[in-house]
C-alpha positions, 0 to 999 in steps of 0.5 A: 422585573426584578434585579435577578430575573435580569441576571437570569437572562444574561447567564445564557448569553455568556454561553453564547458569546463563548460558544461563538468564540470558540467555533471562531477559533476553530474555523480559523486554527482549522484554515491555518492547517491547510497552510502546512505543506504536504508533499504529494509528488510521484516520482518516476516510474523506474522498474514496475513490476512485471505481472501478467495482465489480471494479476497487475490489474488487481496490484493497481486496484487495491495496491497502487496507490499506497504502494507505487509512485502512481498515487491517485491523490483524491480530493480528501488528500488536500485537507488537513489534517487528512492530508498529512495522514495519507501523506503518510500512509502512502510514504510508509507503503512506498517504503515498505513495497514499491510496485514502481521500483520493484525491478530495481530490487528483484529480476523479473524470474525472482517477481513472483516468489519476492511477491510472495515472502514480501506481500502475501502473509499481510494480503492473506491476513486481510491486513492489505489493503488497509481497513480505514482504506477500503470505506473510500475505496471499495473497488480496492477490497479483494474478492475470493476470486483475486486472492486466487488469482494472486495465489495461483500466479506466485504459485506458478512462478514458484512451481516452474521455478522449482522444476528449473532448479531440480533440473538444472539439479539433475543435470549437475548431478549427471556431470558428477557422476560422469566425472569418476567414471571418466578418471577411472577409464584413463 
């Protein structure tokens, strides 16, 4: 054996020993994330939103957990760096619509129509629920038959809501133009 064919075997060991290193290295920089706190609360409920019974089984299927405070926090959400991300994500759709707190915003006869000018273009776009959600959430994507339920209960709220208004519409107009007549007769 020669002096080279010795330094032939030695280069390939070297590989090794830095491959072993830096697998070493990311294991432990990888367990010292888990180190860093995540804040996973739900806070009270304090004025969900008042739906009938099919259209907030849908909202708890494909919403609640990015848009309420009651966030199922899967295993997933306990590794990091995962579980900042959907710390995340869930803080900036609590921010956005909060199915928990939407009384406090909007009187159950606003419900339907804030649903609409506030959810409706993201859920009809297919941005809601989010792409990256749906591969762990499958139950969480919405059918044909969901986006109709969603579509006809905003617009029945709306469509009662406009025959009030053209109601009570009419009937102020009825009071004004008795009023003339009235002072024309004294």
């Amino acid at each position: 054996m020669t002096d080279t064919d010795s330094k032939a075997e030695a280069v390939p060991r070297k590989p090794r020993k830095w491959l072993r290193r830096g697998f070493v290295g990311a294991v432990i920089v990888f367990l010292g994330l888990q180190l860093v706190p995540v804040d996973r609360q739900n806070p009270p409920v304090v004025a969900d939103i008042v739906a009938p019974d099919d259209v907030k089984h849908i909202l708890r299927r494909a919403c609640y957990d990015c848009h309420s405070n009651e966030t199922r926090w899967p295993w997933y959400s306990y590794i990091a760096p995962g579980s900042w991300l959907m710390a995340h994500d869930v803080k900036e759709g609590r921010n956005y619509v909060n199915f928990s707190e939407w009384g406090d915003y909007y009187d159950e006869t606003d419900t339907a129509i804030m649903f609409q000018d506030e959810c409706w273009d993201d859920i009809e776009s297919g941005e809601m629920p989010l792409w990256f959600y749906l591969p762990l959430h499958p139950e969480a994507k919405l059918t044909d038959e969901d986006i109709a339920t969603l579509k006809r209960w905003w617009g029945e709220e709306v469509n009662e809501e406009v025959a009030e208004d053209d109601a009570s519409s009419s009937e102020d107009e009825e009071e004004d133009s008795s009023e003339p007549a009235q002072a024309n007769a004294g």
